[in-house]
Residue, then its C-alpha position, 0 to 999 in steps of 0.5 A: x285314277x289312271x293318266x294315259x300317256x302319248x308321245x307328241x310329234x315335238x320329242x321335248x313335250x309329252x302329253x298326258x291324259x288324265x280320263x277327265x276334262x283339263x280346262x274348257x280354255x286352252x291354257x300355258x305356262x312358259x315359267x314358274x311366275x306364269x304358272x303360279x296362277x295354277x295349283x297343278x302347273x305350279x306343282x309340275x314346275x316345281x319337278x326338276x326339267x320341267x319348263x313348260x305346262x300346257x292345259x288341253x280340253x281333256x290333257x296336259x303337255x309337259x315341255x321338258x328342257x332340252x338339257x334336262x333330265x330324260x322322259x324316263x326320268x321325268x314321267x313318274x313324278x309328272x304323273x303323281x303331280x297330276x294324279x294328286x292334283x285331280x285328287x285332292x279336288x284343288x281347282x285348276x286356277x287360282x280365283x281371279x285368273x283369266x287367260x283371255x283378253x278380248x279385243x274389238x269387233x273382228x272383220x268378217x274375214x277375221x271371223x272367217x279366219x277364226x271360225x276356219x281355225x276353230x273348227x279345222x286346225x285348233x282339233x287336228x293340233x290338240x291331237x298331238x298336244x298343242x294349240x294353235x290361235x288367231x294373232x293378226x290378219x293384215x288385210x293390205x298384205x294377206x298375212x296372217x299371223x298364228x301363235x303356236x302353243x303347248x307341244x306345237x311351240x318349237x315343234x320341229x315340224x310346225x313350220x312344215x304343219x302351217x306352211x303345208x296345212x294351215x296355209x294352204x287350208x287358208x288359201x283355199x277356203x279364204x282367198x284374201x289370205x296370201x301367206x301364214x307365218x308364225x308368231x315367234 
């Protein structure tokens, strides 16, 4: 098996691609209790610096500490974590681990909102290794709010993608929408 590996544009995540499908759902894990749901995301919290593990369609984002260890460091065993996992045909989750929780029935600015995000902004972000989703839309004031995920959680540059990108994307295909913020 050979895992591909891509720098991403926040410098403490990195992405690797392991040539297969991850998880036909975005998922992330910010700690070792979180990622006690999965084999792989337990096994690369167990390597030194690791503190973050996001699942992509087709790759995993491994966040680094800030004050840990260097990539050069942190790669190899990353790899073979990933590598073992795939190859011991373990499943990604634990039974029993659900990642989504549905609420009620959208307005249809929200669905627009979601079908534009699902469509136009979630492909562009996974490309550098994160996700972005839907987190509320205030229809009396135009806000929508939008949770970053994987590499794109404190990117340096996602204020810069959702104020010049998502925004202005939003603004002009869905008028009700007057401003973008991010869900810290």
């Amino acid at each position: 098996m050979f895992i591909q590996t891509e720098p991403t544009p926040n410098p403490n995540v990195l992405k690797f691609l392991p040539g297969r499908d991850v998880s036909a759902e975005p998922r992330e894990f910010l700690n070792a209790d979180e990622a006690a749901a999965s084999p792989l995301a337990e096994a690369l919290f167990g390597l030194e610096s690791v503190a973050g593990v996001f699942f992509g369609s087709d790759y995993v984002s491994v966040t680094r500490r800030a004050d840990g260890l260097d990539w050069s460091q942190m790669k190899a065993p990353i790899l073979a974590g990933i590598m073992d996992h795939f190859v011991s045909g373990a499943p990604l989750m634990r039974d029993g681990t659900t990642n989504r929780a549905e609420a009620g029935e959208d307005s249809e600015i929200v669905i627009e909102i979601k079908q534009l995000l699902d469509s136009r902004v979630r492909p562009a972000v996974a490309q550098d290794g994160g996700d972005i989703l839907f987190d509320a839309f205030d229809e009396e004031t135009g806000v929508l709010t939008l949770r970053m995920r994987g590499a794109c959680a404190g990117c340096p540059s996602s204020s810069a993608t959702l104020k010049a990108g998502v925004e202005q994307m939003m603004k002009h295909y869905i008028p009700e929408v007057t401003s973008v913020e991010q869900v810290i």
